[in-house]
N, CA, C, O and CB atoms as a CASP TS submission, in Angstrom:
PFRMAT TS
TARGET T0000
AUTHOR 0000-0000-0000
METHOD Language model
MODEL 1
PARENT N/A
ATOM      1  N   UNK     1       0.845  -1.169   0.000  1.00  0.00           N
ATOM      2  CA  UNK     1       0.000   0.000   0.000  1.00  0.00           C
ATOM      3  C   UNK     1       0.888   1.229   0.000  1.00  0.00           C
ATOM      4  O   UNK     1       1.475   1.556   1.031  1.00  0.00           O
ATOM      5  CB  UNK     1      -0.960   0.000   1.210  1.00  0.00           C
ATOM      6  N   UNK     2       1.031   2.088  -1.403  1.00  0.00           N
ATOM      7  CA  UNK     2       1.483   2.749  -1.270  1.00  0.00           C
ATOM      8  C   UNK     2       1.394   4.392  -0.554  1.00  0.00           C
ATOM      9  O   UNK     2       2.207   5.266  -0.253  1.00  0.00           O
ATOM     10  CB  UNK     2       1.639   2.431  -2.050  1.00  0.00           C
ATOM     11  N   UNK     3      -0.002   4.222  -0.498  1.00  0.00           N
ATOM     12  CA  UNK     3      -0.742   5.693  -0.501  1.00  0.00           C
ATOM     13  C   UNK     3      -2.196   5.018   0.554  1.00  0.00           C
ATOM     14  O   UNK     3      -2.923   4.036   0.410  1.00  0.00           O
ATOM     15  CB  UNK     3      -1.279   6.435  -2.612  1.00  0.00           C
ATOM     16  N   UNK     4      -2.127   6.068   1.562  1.00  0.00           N
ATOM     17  CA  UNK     4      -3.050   5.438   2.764  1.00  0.00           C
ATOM     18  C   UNK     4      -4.719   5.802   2.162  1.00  0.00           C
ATOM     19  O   UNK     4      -5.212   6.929   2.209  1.00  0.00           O
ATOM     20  CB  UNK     4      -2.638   6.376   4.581  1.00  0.00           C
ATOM     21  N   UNK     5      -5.353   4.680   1.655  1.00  0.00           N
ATOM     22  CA  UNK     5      -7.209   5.339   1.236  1.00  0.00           C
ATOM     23  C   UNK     5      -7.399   3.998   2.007  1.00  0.00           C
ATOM     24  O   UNK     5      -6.989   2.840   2.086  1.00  0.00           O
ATOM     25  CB  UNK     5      -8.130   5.559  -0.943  1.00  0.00           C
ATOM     26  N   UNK     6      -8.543   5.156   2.674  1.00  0.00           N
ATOM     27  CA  UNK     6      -9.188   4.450   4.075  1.00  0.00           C
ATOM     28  C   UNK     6     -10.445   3.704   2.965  1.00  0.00           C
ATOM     29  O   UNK     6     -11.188   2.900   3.527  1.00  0.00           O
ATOM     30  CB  UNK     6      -9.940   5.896   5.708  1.00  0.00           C
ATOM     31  N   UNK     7     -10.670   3.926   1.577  1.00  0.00           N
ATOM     32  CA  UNK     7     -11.391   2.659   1.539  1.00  0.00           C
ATOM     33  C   UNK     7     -11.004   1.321   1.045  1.00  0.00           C
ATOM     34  O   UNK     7     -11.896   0.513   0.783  1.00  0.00           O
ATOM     35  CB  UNK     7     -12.345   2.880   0.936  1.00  0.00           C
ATOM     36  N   UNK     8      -9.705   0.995   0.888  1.00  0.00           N
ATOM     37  CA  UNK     8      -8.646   0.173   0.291  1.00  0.00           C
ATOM     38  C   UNK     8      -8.621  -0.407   1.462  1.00  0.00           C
ATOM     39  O   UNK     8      -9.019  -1.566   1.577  1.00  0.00           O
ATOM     40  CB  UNK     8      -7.295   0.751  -0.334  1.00  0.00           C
ATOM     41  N   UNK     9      -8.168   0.276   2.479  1.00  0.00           N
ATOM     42  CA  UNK     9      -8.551  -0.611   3.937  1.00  0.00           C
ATOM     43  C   UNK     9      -9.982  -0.946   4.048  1.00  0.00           C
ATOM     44  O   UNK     9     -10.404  -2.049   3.698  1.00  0.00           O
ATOM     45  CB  UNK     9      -8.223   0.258   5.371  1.00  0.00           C
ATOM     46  N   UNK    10     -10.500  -0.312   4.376  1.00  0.00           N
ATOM     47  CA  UNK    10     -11.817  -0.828   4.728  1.00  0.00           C
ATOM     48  C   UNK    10     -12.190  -2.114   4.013  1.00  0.00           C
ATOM     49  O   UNK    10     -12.535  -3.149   4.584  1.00  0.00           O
ATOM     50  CB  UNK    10     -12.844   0.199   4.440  1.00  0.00           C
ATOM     51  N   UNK    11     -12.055  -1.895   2.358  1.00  0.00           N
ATOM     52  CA  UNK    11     -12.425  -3.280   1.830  1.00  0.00           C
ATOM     53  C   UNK    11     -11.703  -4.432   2.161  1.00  0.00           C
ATOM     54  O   UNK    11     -12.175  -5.566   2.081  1.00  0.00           O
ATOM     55  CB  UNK    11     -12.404  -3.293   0.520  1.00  0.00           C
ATOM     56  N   UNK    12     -10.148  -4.069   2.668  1.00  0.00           N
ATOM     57  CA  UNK    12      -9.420  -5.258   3.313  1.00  0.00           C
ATOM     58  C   UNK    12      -9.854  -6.225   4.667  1.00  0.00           C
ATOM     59  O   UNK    12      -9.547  -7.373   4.986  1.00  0.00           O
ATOM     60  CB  UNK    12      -8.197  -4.672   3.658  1.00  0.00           C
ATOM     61  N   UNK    13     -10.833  -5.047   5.378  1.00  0.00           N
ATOM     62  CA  UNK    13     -11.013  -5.266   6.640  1.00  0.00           C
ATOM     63  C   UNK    13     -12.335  -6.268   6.016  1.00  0.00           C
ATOM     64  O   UNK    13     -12.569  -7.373   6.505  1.00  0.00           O
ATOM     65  CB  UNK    13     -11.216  -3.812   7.759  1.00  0.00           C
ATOM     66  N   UNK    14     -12.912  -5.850   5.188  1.00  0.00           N
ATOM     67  CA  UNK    14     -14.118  -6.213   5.137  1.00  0.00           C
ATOM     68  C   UNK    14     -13.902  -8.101   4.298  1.00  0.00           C
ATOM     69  O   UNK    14     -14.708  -9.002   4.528  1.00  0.00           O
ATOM     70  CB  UNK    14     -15.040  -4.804   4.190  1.00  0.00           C
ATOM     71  N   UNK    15     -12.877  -8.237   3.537  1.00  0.00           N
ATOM     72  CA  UNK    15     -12.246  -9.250   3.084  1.00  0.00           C
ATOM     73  C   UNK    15     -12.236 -10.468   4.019  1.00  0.00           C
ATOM     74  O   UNK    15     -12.731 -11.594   3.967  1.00  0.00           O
ATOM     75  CB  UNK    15     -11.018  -8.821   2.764  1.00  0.00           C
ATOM     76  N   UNK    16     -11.179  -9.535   5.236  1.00  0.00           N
ATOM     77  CA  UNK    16     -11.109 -10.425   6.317  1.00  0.00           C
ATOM     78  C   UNK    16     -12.039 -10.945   7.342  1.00  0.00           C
ATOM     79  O   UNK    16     -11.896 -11.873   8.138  1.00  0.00           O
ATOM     80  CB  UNK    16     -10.362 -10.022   6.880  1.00  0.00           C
ATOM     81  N   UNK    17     -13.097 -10.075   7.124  1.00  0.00           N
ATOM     82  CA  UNK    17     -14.536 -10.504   7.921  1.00  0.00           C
ATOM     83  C   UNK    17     -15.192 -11.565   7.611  1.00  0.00           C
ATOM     84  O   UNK    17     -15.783 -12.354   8.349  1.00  0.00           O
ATOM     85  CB  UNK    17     -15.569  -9.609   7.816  1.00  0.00           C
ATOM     86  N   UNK    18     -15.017 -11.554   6.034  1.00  0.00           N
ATOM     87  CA  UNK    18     -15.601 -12.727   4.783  1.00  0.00           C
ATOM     88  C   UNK    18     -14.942 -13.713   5.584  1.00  0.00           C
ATOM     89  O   UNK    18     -15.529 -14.518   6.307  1.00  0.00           O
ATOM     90  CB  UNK    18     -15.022 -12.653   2.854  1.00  0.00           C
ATOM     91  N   UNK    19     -13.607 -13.618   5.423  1.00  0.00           N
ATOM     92  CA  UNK    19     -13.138 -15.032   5.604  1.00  0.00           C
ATOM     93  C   UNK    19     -13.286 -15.630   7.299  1.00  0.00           C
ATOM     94  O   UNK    19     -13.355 -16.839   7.522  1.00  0.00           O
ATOM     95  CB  UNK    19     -11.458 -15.032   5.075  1.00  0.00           C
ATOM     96  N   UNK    20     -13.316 -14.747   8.247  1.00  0.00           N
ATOM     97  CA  UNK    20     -13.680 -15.179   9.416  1.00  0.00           C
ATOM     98  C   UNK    20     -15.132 -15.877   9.323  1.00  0.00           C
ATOM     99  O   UNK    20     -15.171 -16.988   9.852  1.00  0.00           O
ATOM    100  CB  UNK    20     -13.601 -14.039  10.347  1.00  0.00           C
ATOM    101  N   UNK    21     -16.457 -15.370   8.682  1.00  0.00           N
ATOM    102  CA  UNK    21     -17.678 -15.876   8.863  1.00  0.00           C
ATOM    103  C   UNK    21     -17.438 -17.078   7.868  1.00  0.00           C
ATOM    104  O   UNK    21     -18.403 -17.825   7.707  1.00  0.00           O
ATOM    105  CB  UNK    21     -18.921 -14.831   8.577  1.00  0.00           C
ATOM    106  N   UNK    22     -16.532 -17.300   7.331  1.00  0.00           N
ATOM    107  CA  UNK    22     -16.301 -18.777   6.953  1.00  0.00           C
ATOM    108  C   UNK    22     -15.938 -19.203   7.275  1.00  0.00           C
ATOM    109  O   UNK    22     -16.043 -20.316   6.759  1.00  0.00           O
ATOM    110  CB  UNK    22     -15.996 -19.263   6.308  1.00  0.00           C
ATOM    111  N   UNK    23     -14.807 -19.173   8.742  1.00  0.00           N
ATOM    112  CA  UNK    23     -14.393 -20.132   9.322  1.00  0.00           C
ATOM    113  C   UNK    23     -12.619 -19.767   9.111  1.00  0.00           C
ATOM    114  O   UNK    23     -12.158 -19.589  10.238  1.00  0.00           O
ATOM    115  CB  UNK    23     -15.112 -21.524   8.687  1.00  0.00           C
ATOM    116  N   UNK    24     -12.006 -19.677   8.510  1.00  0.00           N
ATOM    117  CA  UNK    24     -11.118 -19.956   8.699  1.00  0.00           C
ATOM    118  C   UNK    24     -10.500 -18.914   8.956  1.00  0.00           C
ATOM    119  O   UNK    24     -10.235 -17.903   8.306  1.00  0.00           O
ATOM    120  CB  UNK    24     -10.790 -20.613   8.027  1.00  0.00           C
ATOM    121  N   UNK    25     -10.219 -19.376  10.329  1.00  0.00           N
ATOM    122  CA  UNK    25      -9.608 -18.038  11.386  1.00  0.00           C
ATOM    123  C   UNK    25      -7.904 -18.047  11.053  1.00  0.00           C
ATOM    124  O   UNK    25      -7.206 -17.045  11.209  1.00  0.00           O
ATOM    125  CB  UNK    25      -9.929 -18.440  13.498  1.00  0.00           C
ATOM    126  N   UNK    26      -7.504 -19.061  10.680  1.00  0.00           N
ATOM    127  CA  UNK    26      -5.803 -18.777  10.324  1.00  0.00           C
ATOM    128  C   UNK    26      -6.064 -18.055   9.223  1.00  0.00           C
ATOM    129  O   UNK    26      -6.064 -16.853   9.487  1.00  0.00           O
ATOM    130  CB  UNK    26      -4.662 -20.152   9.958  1.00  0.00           C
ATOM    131  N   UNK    27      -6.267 -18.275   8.199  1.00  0.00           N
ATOM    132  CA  UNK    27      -6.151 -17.368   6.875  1.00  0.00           C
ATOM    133  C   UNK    27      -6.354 -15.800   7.584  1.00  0.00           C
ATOM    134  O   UNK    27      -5.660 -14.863   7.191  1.00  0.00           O
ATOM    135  CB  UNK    27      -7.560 -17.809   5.527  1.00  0.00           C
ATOM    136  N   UNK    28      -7.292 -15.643   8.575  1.00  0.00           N
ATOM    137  CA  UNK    28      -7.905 -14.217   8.490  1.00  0.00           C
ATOM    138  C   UNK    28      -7.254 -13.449   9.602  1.00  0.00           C
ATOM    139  O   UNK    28      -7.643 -12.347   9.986  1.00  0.00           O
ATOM    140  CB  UNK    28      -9.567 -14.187   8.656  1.00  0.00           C
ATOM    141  N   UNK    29      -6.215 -14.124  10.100  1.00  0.00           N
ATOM    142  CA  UNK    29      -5.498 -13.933  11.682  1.00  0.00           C
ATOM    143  C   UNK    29      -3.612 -13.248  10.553  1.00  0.00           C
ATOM    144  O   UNK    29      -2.785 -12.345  10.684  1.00  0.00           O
ATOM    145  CB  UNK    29      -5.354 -16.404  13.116  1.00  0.00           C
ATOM    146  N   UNK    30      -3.840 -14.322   9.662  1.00  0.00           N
ATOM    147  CA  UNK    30      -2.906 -13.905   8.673  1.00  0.00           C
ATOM    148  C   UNK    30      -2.570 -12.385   7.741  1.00  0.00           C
ATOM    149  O   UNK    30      -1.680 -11.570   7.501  1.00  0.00           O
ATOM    150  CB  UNK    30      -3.205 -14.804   7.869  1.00  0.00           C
ATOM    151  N   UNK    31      -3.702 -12.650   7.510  1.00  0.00           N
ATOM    152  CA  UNK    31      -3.912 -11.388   6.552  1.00  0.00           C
ATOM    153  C   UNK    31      -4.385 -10.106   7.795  1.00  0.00           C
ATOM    154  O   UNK    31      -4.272  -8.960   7.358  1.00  0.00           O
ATOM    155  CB  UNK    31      -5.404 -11.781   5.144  1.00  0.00           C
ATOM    156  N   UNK    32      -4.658 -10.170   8.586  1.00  0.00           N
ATOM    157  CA  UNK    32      -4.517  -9.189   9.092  1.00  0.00           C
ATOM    158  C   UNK    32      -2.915  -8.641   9.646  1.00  0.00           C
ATOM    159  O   UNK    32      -2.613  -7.455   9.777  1.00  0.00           O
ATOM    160  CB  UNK    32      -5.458  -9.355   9.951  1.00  0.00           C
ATOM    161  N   UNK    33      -2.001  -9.819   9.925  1.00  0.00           N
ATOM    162  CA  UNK    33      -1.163  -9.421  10.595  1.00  0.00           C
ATOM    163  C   UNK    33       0.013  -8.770   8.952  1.00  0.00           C
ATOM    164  O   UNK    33       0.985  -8.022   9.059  1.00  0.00           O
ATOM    165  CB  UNK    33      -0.687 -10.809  11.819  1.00  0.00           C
ATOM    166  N   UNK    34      -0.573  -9.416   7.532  1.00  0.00           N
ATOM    167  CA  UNK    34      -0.102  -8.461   6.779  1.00  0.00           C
ATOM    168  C   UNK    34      -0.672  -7.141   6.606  1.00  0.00           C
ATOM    169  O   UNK    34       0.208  -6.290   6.483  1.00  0.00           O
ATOM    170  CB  UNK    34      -0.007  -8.929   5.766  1.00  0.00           C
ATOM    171  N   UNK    35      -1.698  -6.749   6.562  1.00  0.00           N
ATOM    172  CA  UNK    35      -2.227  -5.680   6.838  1.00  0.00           C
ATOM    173  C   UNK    35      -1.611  -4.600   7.732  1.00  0.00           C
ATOM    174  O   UNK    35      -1.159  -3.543   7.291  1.00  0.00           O
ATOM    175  CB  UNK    35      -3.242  -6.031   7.228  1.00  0.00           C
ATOM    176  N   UNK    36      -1.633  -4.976   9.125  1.00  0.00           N
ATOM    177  CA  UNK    36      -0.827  -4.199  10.254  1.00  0.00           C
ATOM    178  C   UNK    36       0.724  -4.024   9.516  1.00  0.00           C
ATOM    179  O   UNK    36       1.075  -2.853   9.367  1.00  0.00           O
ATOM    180  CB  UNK    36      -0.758  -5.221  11.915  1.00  0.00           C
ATOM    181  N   UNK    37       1.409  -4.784   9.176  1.00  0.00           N
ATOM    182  CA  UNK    37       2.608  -4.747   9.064  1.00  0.00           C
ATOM    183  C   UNK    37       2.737  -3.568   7.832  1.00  0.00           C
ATOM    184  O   UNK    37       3.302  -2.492   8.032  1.00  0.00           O
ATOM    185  CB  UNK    37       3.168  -6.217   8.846  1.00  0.00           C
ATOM    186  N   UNK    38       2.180  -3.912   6.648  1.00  0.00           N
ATOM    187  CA  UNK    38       2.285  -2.444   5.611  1.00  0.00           C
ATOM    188  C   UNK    38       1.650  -1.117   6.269  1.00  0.00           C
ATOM    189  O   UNK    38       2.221  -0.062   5.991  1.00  0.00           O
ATOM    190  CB  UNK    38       1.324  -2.671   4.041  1.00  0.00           C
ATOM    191  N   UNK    39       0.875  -1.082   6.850  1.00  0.00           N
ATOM    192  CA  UNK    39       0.203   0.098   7.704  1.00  0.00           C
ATOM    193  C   UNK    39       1.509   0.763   8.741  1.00  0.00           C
ATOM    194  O   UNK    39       1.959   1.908   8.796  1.00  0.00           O
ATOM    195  CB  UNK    39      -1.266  -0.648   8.787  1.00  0.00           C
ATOM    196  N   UNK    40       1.814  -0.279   9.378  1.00  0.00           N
ATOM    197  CA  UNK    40       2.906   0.307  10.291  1.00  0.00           C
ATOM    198  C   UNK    40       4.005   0.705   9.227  1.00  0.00           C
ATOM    199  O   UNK    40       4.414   1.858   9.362  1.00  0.00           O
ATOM    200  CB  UNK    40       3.508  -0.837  11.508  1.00  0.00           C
ATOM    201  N   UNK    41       4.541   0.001   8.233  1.00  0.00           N
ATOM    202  CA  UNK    41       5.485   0.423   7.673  1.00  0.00           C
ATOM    203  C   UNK    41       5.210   1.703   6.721  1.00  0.00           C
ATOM    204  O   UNK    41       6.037   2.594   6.527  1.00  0.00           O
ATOM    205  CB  UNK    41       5.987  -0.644   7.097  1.00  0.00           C
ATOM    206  N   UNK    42       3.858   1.646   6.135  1.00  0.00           N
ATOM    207  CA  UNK    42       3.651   3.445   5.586  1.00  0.00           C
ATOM    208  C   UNK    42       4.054   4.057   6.300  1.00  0.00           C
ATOM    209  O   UNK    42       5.074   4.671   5.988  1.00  0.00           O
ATOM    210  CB  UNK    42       2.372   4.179   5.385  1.00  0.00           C
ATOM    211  N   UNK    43       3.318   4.287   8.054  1.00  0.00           N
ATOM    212  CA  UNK    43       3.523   5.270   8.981  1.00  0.00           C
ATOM    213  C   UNK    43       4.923   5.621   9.506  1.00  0.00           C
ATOM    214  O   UNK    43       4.926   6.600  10.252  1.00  0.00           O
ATOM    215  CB  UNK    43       2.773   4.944   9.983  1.00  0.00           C
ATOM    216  N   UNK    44       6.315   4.941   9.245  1.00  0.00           N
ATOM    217  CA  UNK    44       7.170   4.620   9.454  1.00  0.00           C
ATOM    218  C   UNK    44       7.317   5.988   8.314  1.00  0.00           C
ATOM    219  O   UNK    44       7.334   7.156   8.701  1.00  0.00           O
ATOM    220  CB  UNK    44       7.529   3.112   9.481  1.00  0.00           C
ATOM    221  N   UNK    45       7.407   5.607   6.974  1.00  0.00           N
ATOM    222  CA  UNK    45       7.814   5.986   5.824  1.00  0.00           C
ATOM    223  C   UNK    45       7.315   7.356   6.313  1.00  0.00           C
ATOM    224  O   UNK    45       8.230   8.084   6.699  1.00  0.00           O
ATOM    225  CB  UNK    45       7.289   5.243   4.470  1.00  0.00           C
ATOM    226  N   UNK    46       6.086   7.876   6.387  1.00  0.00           N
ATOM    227  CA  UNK    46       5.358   9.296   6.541  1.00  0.00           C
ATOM    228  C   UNK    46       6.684  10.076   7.903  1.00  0.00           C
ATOM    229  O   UNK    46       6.966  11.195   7.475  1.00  0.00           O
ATOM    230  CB  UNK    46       3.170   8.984   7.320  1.00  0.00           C
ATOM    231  N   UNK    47       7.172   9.907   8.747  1.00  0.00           N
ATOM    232  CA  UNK    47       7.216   9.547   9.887  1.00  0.00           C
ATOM    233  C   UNK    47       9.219  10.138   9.136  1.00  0.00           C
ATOM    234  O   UNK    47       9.933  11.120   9.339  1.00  0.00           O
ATOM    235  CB  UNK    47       6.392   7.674  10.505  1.00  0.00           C
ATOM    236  N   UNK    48       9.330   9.127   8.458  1.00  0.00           N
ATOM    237  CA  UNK    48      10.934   9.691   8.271  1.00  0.00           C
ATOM    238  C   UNK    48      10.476  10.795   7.311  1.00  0.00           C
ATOM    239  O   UNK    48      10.897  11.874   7.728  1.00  0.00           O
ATOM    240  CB  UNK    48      12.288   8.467   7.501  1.00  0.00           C
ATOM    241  N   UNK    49       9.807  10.920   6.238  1.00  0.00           N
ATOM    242  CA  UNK    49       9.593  12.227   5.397  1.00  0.00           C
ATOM    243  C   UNK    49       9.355  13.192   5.880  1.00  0.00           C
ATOM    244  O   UNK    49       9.779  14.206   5.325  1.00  0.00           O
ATOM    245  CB  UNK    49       8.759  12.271   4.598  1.00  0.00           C
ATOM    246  N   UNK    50       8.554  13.325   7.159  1.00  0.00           N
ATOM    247  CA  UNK    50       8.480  14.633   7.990  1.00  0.00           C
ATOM    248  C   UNK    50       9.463  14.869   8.439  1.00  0.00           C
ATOM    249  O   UNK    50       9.675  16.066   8.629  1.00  0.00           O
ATOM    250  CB  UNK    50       7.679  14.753   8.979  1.00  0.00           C
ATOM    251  N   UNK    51      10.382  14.036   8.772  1.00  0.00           N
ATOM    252  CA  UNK    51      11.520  14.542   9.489  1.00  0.00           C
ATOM    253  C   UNK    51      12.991  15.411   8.843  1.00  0.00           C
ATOM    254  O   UNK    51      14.016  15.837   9.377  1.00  0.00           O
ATOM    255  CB  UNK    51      11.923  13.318  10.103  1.00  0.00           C
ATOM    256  N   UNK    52      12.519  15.400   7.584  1.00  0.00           N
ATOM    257  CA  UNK    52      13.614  16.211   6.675  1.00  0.00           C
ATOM    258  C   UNK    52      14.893  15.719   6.234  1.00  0.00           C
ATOM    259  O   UNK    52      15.078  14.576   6.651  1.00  0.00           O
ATOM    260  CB  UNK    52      14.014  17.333   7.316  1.00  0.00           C
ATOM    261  N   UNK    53      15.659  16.081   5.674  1.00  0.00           N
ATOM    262  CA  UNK    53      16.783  16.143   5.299  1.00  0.00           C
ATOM    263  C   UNK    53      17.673  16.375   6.679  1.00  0.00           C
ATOM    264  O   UNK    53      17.535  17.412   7.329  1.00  0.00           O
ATOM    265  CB  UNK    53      16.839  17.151   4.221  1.00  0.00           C
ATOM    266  N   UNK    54      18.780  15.125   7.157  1.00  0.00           N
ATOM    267  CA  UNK    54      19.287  15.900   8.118  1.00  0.00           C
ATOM    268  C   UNK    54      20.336  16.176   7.534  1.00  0.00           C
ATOM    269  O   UNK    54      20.633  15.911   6.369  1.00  0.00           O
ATOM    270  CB  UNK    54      19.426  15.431   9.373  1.00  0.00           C
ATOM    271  N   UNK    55      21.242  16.991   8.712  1.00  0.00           N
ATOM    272  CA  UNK    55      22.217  17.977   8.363  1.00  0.00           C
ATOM    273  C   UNK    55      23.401  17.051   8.647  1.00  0.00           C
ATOM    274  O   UNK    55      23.359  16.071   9.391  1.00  0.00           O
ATOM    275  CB  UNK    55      22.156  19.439   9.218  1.00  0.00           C
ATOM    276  N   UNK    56      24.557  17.524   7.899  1.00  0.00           N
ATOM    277  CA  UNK    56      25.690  17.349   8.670  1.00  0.00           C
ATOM    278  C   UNK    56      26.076  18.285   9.635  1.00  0.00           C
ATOM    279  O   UNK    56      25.752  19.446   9.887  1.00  0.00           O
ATOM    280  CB  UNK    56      26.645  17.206   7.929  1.00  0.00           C
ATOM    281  N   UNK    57      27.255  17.049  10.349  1.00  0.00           N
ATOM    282  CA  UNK    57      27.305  18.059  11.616  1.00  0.00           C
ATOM    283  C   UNK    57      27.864  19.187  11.927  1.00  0.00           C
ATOM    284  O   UNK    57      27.657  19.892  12.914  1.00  0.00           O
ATOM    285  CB  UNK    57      27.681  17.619  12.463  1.00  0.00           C
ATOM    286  N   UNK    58      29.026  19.434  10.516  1.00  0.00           N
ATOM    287  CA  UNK    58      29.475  20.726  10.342  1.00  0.00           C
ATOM    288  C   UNK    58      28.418  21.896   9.998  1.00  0.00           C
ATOM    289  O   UNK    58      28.698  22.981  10.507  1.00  0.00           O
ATOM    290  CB  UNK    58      30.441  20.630   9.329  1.00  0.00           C
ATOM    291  N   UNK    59      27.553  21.858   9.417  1.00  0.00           N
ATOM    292  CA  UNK    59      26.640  22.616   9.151  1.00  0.00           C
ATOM    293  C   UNK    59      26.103  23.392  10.368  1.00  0.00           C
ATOM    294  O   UNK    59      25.819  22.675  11.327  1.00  0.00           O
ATOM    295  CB  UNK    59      25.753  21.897   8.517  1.00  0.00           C
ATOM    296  N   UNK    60      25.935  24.543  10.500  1.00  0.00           N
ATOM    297  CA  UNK    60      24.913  25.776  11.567  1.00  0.00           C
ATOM    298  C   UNK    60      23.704  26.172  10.912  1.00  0.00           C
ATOM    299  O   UNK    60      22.935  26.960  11.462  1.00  0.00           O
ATOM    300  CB  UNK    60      25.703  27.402  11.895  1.00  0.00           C
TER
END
């Protein structure tokens, strides 16, 4: 996920609901924990881009 649209999630979430009311809770225990993992890693990415260009240390 390159770009955070809350309905790209949502339909993911909603994916994984499918597959829970069918039963199979590993598949859907799975895919969520890929889910979390690109989510955390966007916010990561957002997270160093705010933080700028750093400086060297000679620089004032």
């Amino acid at each position: 996920m390159s770009d955070f649209d809350a309905r790209q999630v949502a339909q993911r979430i909603d994916t994984i609901l499918d597959i829970l009311v069918a039963g199979d809770t590993h598949s859907a225990i799975n895919n969520l924990e890929i889910l979390k993992a690109e989510l955390l890693a966007q916010a990561q990415d957002e997270q160093e881009n705010k933080s700028g260009p750093t400086k060297s240390p000679w620089e004032i």
